[in-house]
C-alpha positions in Angstrom: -9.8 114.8 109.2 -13.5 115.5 108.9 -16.4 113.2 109.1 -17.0 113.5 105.2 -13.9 113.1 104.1 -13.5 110.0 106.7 -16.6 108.4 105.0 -15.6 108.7 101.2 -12.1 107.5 102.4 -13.2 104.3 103.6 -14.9 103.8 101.1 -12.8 104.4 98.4 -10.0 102.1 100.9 -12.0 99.5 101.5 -14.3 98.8 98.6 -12.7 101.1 95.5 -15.8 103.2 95.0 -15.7 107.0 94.5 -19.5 107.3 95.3 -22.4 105.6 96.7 -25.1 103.6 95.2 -28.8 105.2 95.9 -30.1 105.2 99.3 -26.2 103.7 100.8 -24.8 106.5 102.4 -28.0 107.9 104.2 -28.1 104.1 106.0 -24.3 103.9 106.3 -25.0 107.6 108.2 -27.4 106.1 110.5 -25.8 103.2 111.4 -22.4 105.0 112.4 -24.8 107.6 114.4 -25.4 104.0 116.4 -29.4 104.5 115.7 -32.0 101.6 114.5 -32.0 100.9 111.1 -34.6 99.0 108.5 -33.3 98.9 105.3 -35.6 97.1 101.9 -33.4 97.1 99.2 -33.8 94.5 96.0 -31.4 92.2 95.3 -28.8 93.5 93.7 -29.1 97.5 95.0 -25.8 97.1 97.1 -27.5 96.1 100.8 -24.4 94.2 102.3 -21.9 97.1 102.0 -25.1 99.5 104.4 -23.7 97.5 107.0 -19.9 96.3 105.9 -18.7 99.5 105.8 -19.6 100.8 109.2 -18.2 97.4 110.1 -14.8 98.2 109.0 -15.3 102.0 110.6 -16.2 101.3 114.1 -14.8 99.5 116.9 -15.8 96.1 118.2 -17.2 93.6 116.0 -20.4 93.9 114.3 -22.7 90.7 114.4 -24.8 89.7 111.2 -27.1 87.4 111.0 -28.0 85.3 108.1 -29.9 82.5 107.3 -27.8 80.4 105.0 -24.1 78.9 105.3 -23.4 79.6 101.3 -24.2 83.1 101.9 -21.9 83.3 104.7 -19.0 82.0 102.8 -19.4 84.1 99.8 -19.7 87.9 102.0 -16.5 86.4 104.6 -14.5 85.3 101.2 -15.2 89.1 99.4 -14.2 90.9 102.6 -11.0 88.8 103.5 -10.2 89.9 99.6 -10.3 93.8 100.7 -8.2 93.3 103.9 -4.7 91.9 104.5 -5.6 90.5 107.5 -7.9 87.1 107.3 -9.6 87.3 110.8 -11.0 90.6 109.6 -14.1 88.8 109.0 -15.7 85.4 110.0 -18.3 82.7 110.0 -19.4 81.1 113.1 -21.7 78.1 112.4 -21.7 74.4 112.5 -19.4 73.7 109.8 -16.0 74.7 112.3 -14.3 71.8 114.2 -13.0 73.4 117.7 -9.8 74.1 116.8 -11.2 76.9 114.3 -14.0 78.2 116.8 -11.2 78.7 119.3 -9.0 80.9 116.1 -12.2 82.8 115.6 -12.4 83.7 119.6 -9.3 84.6 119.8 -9.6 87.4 116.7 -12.6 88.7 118.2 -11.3 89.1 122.0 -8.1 90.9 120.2 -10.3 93.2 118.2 -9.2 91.8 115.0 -12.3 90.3 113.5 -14.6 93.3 112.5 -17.8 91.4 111.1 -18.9 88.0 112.2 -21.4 85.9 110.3 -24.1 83.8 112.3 -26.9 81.7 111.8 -29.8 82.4 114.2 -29.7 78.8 115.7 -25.8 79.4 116.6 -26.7 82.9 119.0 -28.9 80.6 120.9 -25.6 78.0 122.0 -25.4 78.5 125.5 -21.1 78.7 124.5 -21.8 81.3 122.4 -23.8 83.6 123.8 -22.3 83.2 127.2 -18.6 84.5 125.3 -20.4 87.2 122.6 -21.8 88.7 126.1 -18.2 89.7 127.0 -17.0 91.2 124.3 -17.5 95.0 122.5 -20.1 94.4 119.9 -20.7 97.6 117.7 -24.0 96.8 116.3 -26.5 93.5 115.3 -27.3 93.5 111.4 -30.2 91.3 110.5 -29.6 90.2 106.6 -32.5 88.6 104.9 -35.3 90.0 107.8 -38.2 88.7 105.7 -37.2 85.4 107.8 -38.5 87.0 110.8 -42.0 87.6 109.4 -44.6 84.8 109.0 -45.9 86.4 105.9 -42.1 86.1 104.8 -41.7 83.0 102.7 -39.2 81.3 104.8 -40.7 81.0 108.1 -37.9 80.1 111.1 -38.9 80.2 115.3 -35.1 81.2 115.6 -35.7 84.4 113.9 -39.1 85.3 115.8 -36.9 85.0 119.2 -34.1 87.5 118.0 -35.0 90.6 119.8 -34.7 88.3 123.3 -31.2 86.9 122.4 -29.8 90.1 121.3 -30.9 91.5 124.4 -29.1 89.1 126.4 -26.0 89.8 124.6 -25.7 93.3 124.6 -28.0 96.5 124.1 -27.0 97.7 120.8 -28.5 99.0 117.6 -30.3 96.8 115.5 -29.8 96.9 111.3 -32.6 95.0 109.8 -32.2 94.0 106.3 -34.0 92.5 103.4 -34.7 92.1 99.9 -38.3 92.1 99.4 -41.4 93.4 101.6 -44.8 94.6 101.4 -46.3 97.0 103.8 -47.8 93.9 105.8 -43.8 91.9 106.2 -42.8 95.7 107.3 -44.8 95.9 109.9 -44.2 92.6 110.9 -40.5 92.4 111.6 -40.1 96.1 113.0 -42.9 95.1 115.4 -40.9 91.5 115.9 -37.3 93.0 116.6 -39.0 95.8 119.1 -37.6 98.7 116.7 -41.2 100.8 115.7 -38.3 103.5 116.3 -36.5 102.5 113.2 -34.7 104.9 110.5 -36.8 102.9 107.5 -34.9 103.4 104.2 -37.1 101.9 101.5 -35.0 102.0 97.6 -36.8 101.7 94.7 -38.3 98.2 93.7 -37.7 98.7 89.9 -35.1 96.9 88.0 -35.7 98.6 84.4 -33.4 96.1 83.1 -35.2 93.2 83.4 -38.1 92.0 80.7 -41.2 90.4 82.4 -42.9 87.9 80.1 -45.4 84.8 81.2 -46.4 82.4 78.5 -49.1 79.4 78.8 -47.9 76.5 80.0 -48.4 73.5 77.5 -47.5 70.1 77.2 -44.6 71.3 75.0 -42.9 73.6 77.8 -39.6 71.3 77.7 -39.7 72.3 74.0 -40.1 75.7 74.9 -37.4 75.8 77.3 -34.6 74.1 75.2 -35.5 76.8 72.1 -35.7 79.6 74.5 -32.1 78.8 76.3 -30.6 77.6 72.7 -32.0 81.2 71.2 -29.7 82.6 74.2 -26.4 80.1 74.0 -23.0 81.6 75.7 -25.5 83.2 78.1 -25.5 82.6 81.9 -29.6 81.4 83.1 -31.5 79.9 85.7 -34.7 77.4 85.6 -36.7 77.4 88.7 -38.6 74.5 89.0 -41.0 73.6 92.2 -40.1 69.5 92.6 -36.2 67.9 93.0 -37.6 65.3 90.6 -38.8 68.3 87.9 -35.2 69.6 88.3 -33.7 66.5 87.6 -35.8 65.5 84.6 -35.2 69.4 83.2 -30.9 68.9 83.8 -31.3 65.5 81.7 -33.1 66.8 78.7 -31.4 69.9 78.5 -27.6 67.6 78.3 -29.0 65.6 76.0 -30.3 68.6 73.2 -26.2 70.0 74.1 -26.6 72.0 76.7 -24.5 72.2 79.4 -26.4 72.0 82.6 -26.5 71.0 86.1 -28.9 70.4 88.4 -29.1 71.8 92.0 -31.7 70.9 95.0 -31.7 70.0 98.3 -31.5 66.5 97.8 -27.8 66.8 96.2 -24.8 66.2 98.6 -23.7 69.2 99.9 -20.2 68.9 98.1 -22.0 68.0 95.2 -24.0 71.3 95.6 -20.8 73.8 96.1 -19.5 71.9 92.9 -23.0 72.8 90.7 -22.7 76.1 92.5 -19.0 76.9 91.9 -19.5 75.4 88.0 -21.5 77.8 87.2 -20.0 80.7 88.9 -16.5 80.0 86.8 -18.9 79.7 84.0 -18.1 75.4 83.3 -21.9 75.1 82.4 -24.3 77.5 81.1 -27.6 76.5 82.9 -28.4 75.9 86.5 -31.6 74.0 86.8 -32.8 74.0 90.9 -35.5 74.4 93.1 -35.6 77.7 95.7 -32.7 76.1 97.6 -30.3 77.9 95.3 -29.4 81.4 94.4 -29.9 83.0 98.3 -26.2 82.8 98.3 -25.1 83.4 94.5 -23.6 86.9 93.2 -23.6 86.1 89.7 -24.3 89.5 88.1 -24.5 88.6 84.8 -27.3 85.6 84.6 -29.3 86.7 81.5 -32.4 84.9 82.3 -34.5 83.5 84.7 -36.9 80.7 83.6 -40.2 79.8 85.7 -41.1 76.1 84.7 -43.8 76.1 87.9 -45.3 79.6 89.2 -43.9 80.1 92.5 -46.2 80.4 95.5 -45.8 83.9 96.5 -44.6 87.7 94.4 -41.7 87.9 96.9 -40.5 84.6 95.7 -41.3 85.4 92.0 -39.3 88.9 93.1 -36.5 87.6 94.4 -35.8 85.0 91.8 -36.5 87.0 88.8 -34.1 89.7 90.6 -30.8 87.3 90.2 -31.2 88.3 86.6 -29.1 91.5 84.7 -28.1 92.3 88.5 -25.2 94.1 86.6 -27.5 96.5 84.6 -27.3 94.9 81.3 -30.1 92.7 79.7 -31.9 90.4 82.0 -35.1 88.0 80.6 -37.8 86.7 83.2 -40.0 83.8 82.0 -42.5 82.7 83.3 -44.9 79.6 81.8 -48.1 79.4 84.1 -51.3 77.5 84.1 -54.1 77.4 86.5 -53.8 73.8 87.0 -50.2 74.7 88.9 -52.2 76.7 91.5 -54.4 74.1 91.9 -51.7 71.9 92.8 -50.7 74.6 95.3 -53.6 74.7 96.6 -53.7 71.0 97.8 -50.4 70.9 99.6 -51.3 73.6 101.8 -54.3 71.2 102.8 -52.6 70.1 105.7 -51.6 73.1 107.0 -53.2 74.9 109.9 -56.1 77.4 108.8 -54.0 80.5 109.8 -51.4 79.5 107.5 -53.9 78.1 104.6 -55.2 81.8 104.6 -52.2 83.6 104.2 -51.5 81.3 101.3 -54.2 81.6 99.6 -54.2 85.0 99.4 -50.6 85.2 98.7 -51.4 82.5 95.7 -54.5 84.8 94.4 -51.4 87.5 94.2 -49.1 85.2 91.7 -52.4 84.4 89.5 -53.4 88.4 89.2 -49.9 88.7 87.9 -50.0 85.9 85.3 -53.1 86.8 84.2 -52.8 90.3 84.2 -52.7 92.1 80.7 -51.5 95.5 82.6 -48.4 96.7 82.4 -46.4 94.0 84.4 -44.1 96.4 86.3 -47.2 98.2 87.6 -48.1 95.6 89.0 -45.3 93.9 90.7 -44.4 97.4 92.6 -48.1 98.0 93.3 -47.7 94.9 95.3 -45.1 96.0 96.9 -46.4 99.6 97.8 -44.8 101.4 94.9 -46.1 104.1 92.2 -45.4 103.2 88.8 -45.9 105.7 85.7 -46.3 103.5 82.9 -46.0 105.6 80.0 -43.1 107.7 81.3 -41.7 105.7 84.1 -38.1 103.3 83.2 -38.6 100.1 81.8 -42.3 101.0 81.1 -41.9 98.8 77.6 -40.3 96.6 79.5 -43.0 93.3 79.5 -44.3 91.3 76.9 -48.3 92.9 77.7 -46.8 96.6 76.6 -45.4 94.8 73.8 -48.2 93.1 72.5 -50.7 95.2 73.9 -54.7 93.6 74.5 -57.8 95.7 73.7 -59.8 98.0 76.0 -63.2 98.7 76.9 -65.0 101.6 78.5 -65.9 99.7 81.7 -66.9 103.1 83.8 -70.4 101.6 84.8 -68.7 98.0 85.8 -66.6 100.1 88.0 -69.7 101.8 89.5 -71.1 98.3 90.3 -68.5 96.9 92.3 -67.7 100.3 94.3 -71.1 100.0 94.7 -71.3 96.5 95.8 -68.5 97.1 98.0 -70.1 99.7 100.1 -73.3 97.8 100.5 -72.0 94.7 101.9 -70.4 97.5 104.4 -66.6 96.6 103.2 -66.4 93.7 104.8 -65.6 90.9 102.5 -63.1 90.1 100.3 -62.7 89.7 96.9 -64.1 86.0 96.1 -66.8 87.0 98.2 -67.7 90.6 96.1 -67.5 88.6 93.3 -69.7 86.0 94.2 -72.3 88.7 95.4 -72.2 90.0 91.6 -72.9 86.5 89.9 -74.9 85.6 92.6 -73.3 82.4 93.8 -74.8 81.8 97.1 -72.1 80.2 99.9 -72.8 79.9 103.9 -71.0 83.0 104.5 -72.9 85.5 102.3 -75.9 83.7 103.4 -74.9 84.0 107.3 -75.3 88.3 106.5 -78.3 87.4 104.6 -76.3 89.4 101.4 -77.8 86.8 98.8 -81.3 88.9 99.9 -80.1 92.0 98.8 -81.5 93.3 95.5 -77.8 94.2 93.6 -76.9 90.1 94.9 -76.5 88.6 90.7 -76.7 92.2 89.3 -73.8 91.3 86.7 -74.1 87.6 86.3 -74.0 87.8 82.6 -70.1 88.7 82.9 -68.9 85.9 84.7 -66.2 85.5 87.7 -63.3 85.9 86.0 -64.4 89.2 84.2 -64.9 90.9 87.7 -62.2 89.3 89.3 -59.6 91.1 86.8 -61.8 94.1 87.2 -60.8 94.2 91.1 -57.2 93.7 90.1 -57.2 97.1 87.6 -58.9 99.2 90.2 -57.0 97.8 93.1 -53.8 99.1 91.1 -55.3 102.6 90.8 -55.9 102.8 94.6 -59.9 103.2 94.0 -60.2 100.2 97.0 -57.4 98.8 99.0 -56.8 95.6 100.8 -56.5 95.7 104.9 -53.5 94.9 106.4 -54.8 93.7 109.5 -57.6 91.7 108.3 -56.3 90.7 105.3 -57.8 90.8 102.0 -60.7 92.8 103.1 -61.1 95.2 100.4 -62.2 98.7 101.5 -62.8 101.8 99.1 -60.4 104.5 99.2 -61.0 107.7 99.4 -60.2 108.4 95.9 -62.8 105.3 94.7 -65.5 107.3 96.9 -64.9 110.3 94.8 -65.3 108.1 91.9 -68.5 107.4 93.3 -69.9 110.9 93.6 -68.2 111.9 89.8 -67.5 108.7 87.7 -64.6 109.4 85.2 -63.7 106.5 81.9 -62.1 103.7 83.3 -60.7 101.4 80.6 -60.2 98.5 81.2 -58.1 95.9 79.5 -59.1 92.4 78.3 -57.6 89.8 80.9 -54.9 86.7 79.5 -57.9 83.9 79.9 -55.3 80.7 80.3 -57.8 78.1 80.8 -57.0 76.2 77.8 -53.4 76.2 76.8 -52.6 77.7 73.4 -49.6 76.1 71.6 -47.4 78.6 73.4 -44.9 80.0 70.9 -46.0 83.7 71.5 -42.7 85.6 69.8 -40.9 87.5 72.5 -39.7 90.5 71.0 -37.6 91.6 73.5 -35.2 94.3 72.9 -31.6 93.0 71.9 -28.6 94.5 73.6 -28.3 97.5 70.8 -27.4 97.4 67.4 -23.5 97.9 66.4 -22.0 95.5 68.9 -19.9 92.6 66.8 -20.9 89.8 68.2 -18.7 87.4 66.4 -15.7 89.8 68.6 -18.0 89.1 71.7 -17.9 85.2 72.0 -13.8 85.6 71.2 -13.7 87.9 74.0 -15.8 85.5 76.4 -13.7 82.9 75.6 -10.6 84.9 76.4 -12.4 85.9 79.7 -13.1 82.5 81.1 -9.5 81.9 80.1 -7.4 84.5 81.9 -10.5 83.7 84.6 -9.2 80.4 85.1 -5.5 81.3 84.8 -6.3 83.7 87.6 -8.5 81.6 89.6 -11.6 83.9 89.7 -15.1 84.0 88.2 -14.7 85.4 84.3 -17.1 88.2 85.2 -14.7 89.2 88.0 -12.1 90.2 85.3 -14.7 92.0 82.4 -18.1 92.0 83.2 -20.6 91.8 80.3 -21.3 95.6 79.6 -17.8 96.1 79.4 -17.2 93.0 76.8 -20.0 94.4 74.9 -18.5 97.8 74.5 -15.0 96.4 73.2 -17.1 94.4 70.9 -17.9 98.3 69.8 -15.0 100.4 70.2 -12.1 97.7 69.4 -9.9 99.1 71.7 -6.6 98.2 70.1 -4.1 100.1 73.3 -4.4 100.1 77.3 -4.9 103.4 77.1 -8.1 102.9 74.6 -9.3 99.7 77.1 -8.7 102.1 79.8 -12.1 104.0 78.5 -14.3 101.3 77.9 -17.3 101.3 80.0 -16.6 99.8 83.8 -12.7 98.5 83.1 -10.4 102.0 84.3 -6.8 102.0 84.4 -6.4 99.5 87.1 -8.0 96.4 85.6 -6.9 97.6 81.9 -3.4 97.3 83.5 -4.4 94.6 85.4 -5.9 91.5 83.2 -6.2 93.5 79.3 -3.4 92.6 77.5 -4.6 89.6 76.3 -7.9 91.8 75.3 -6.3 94.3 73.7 -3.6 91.4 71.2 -7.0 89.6 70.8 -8.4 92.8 69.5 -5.5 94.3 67.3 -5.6 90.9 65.2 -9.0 90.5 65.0 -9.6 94.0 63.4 -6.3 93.5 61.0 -7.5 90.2 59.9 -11.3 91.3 59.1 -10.0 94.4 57.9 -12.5 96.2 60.4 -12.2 100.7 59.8 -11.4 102.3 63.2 -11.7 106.0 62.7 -12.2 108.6 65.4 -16.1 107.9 65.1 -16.1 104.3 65.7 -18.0 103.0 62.5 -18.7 99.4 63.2 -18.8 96.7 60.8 -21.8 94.1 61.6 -21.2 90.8 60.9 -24.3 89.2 59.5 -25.6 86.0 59.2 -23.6 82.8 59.4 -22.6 82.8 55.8 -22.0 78.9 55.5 -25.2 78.0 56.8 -27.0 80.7 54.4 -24.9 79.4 51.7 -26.1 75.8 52.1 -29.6 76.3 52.9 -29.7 79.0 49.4 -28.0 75.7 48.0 -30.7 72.9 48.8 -33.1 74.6 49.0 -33.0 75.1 45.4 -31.9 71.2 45.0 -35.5 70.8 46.4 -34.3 68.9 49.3 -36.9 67.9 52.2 -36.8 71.3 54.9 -36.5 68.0 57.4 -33.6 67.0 56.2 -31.5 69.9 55.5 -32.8 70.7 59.4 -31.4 67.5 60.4 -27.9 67.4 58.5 -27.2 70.5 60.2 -28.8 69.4 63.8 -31.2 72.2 64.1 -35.0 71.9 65.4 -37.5 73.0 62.4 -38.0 76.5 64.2 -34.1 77.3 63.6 -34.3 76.4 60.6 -37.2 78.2 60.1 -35.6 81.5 61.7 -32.7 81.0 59.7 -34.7 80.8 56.4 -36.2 84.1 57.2 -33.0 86.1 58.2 -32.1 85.0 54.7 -35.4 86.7 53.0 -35.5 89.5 55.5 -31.5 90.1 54.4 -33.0 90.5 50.6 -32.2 87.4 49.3 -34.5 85.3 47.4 -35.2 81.4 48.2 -37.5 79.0 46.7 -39.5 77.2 49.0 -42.7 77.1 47.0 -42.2 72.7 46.9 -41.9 72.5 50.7 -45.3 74.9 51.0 -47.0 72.8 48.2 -46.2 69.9 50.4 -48.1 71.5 53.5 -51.5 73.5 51.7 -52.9 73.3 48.6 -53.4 76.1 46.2 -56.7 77.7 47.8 -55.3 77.6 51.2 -52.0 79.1 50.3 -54.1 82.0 48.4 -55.9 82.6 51.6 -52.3 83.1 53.8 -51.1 85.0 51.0 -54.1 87.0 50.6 -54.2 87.8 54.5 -50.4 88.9 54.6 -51.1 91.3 51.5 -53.7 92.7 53.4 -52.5 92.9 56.8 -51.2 95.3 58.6 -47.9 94.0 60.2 -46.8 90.3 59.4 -46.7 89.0 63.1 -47.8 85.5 63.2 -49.8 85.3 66.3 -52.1 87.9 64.4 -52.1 85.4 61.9 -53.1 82.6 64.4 -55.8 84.3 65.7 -57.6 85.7 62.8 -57.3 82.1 61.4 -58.5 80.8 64.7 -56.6 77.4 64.5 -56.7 76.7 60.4 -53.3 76.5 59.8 -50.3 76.5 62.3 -47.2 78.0 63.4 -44.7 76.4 60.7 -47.5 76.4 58.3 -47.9 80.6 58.6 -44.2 81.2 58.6 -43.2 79.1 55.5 -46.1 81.2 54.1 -44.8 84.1 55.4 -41.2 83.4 53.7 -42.8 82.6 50.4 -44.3 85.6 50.2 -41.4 87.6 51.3 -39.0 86.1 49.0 -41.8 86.9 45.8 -43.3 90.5 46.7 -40.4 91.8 48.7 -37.0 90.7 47.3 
């Protein structure tokens, strides 16, 4: 049999897949030719099967090491599921008694036991690595690598040591592997694990799926966050939060407004934790609020967002939690709310640390606030930091982030540029950037004044724009390699060669208007983000989910294990009504259509007979609409003249809802009379001003409205404007 063909048949064997996934064969290829390997792969791009497969395909027993027991569990349980025999794969770690530990010996001295999980701390057991040392081990795979590197967020000494305790055990190829790293982490761990001779495979670090959006951070955010996860009920998410006590108050408010969530941090008992964990897997709550401590180990590919209550302290960590969202290709929201005053708070508990470390984090922070404030494409930025070309006009997922949606004004800033190139040079590209700054607005400080810079005649030569102007400056030019930041020294910014050419032939540079977040606005900026395509009945869809969790149960496995979301949504489309139809939906195939869709398909058949839904060749599909009740009965009282209040309240939704509901109603062509609620709120003059503005406007979005009233009238004010008018000039 040739090598080839033995490659695609294990792989097809062992994991059901006809192909791989991007860069997954050439590393598979290098690991079987027994060489070095670094792989950087984001979350979600398919790393663990680089270093499963060969597992399976070579002799001995392949040694991965990885930082978290939860993890562990989850990668032993999904290969036991491919193999008949149970010690193909296992964990050895503190949680076994002796009795197991001996079982798991014996299946690696027999050659059973193909891939075995370990923490770092458990190589180091004297028991251990006095037994490994005996037996045939076909290679070492490092998972999560980051660890290794100080500048990694998740500093252990046990990972530092590796390279020594893999020696002792056996000389044998080394698979490095990890989710996120910049040029300087690289470095790092390949100079750490003594493999500069590494095959480095690097994938892409785009996920077009996901939509990037940061909003201010106001004493409304809880607000914010319940209508943000109610605008997204039946929908898997994720709120980040920085303190156990945050997490907990978050969990509390967001049972008590209906939702079902559970909180999850270190603090928990660990059985406590697995239950939180396992809830939400099997999809028994909606909303997992936690701290960092959770998600390393969880495969959930369809969370639909990722909620930031605190900034995190580093990209990498904002990367890696955003990248738990739409891991299955379909939609995937990352939220952000930021203010300064979080870094500040940063700031202070890394007082105590040594200076080394303060450093590092401070630069690493100065990273998180140049995304926040950024008013560049988002995506340009996030894979400029982590050494990766963007085209942000052409490239996928260019639309992608709530600054291409709502796009700030530019400037013709070409002799700004010249300034700080020129600043740059002068000071002999040695400082970095608070320092160049400084030098601009002439703000003396003992270091400038140690090289005698605040002498210099260009020392204040653009005071009258102010830090933050030429801070964001740096950032733009930074992205479009005119200077770069040193790796060993760093945050020393040094022109490139491209910014000396700039130098010698300026070009325009425009340059766009920074997010200034220094007081918070009220925060209800309107996402627009792109909904999962027209066509899809979404009525069918919850039916279907609820079928899913369901047969799920019945079956004992997570409900995206038997249909993942794409593949609901494309029922919800088709209205496949026989196996055979099912069999072509997107991601089911004959196996699972055999396997789990009758149910789907009976579901289907009635549903379409009883809402007398047309199914010819072309697929025409009927949309449901708005919830007619609820139209129905706000039509009804609002006419009655009832209070907005209190038709809100007798059907327990917030004034927004109701709000959002009142204008699908006028956007659908139907009149309403609201003109006693809005005589309530403005008088006559002020409502002729509104109604002037949205006559002569030229889109009616209402933070265009807020600003070019500059705090008149507010949110619900505007919009029950906004509806008025509708319902009179447009329906």
């Amino acid at each position: 049999m040739s090598k080839e063909k033995d490659l695609y048949g294990a792989l097809k064997k062992f994991f059901g897949f006809n192909q791989f996934k991007g860069l997954q064969e050439d590393v598979v290829r290098s690991i079987l030719n027994n060489e070095n390997t670094f792989v950087i792969m984001p979350t979600g791009g398919g790393k663990s099967l680089c270093y499963q497969l060969p597992a399976l395909m070579k002799e001995g027993t392949a040694i991965v090491v990885s930082p978290l027991i939860a993890l562990m569990k989850n990668q032993v349980d999904a290969i036991r599921g491919i193999s008949e025999n149970h010690g193909i794969a296992h964990v050895l770690n503190s949680s076994l008694n002796k009795s197991e530990v001996n079982q798991v010996m014996e299946d690696i001295r027999s050659g059973v036991t193909k891939l075995l999980y370990v923490a770092p701390e458990s190589l180091i057991k004297e028991e251990y690595a006095s037994f490994l040392k005996e037996q045939n081990i076909s290679f070492v795979a490092i998972d999560e690598a980051h660890c290794i590197s100080e500048w990694g967020h998740d500093f252990r000494p046990e990972y530092r040591n590796l390279r020594n305790i893999i020696k002792q055990i056996d000389n044998v190829p080394v698979i490095g592997l990890t989710a996120t790293a910049t040029e300087k982490v690289q470095e790092d761990i390949l100079k750490t694990l003594g493999m500069s001779d590494a095959n480095v495979y690097k994938a892409s670090f785009n996920r077009p799926n996901l939509f990037y959006e940061v909003r201010p951070k106001t004493k409304e955010v809880e607000k914010d966050i319940i209508r943000f996860v109610k605008q997204h009920i039946g929908k898997s998410g994720i709120i980040y939060c920085l303190s156990r006590k945050k997490v907990e108050e978050i969990a509390q408010i967001l049972q008590v407004n209906g939702i079902n969530a559970v909180p999850y941090h270190a603090g928990l008992d660990a059985k406590t934790r697995v239950k939180h964990q396992d809830m939400f897997l099997m999809e028994d709550c909606e909303v997992v609020v936690a701290t960092i401590a959770f998600g390393m180990g969880i495969d959930k590919p369809d969370v639909r967002y990722v909620i930031h209550h605190d900034i995190p302290k580093s990209l990498e960590s904002y990367y890696q939690e955003t990248g738990r969202a739409g891991r299955d290709g379909g939609e995937g929201h990352c939220l952000t709310f930021y203010s300064y005053k979080d870094i500040e708070k940063l700031e202070k508990f890394m007082a105590n640390k040594p200076v080394a470390e303060q450093e590092v984090g401070h630069a690493l922070l100065q990273e998180v606030v140049g995304y926040a404030e950024t008013s560049m494409n988002r995506r340009k930025y996030l894979l400029h930091y982590f050494g990766e070309e963007f085209d942000e006009v052409n490239g996928e997922g260019a639309d992608m982030d709530d600054n291409m949606r709502n796009p700030k004004k530019k400037h013709e800033a070409k002799e700004d540029v010249l300034i700080l190139l020129s600043v740059i040079r002068d000071t002999n590209e040695m400082y970095k950037a608070k320092e160049i700054v400084n030098t601009i607005i002439g703000k003396e400080n003992a270091l400038l004044n140690s090289h005698k810079t605040n002498e210099q005649k260009f020392f204040g030569i653009g005071k009258e724009k102010g830090s933050h102007y030429w801070m964001a400056l740096i950032r733009q030019i930074l992205v479009v390699n005119l200077i770069r930041k040193e790796i060993e020294q760093y945050g020393v910014i040094k022109l490139t060669s491209d910014g000396r050419k700039f130098m010698e032939k300026p070009t325009s540079f425009m340059m766009t208007e920074d997010h200034v977040y220094t007081t918070a606005d009220d925060g209800t900026i309107i996402t627009n983000q792109k909904s999962n395509g027209g066509g899809v009945d979404e009525k069918l869809v919850v039916m279907l989910k609820d079928l899913r969790k369901q047969v799920g149960k019945k079956q004992g496995v997570p409900p995206f294990a038997v249909f993942q979301d794409p593949s609901i949504d494309d029922m919800a489309l088709k209205y496949p009504i026989t196996l055979e139809e099912l069999s072509k939906v997107h991601g089911v195939g004959e196996g699972k259509a055999n396997k789990y869709g009758k149910d789907f398909v009976k579901l289907i058949t009635t549903y379409v007979e009883e809402n007398d839904i047309m199914r010819p060749d072309d697929l025409i599909v009927k949309s449901t609409g708005v919830n007619s009740g609820l139209k129905l009965y706000i039509i009804q009282n609002t006419d009655r003249k009832l209070p907005l209040d209190d038709i809100a309240k007798s059907k327990g939704l917030e004034m927004a809802e109701l709000i959002k509901e009142m204008e699908a109603i006028v956007y659908s062509g139907t009149k309403l009379n609201i003109d006693y609620a809005v005589d309530d709120m403005l008088d006559e003059d002020q409502q002729e001003e509104i109604h002037d503005y949205f006559m002569e406007a030229e889109s009616d979005g209402i933070q265009e409205a807020l600003d070019e009233f500059e705090g008149d009238y507010d949110d619900d004010e505007l919009r029950l404007m906004r509806i008025k008018f509708t319902s009179e000039i447009a329906n």
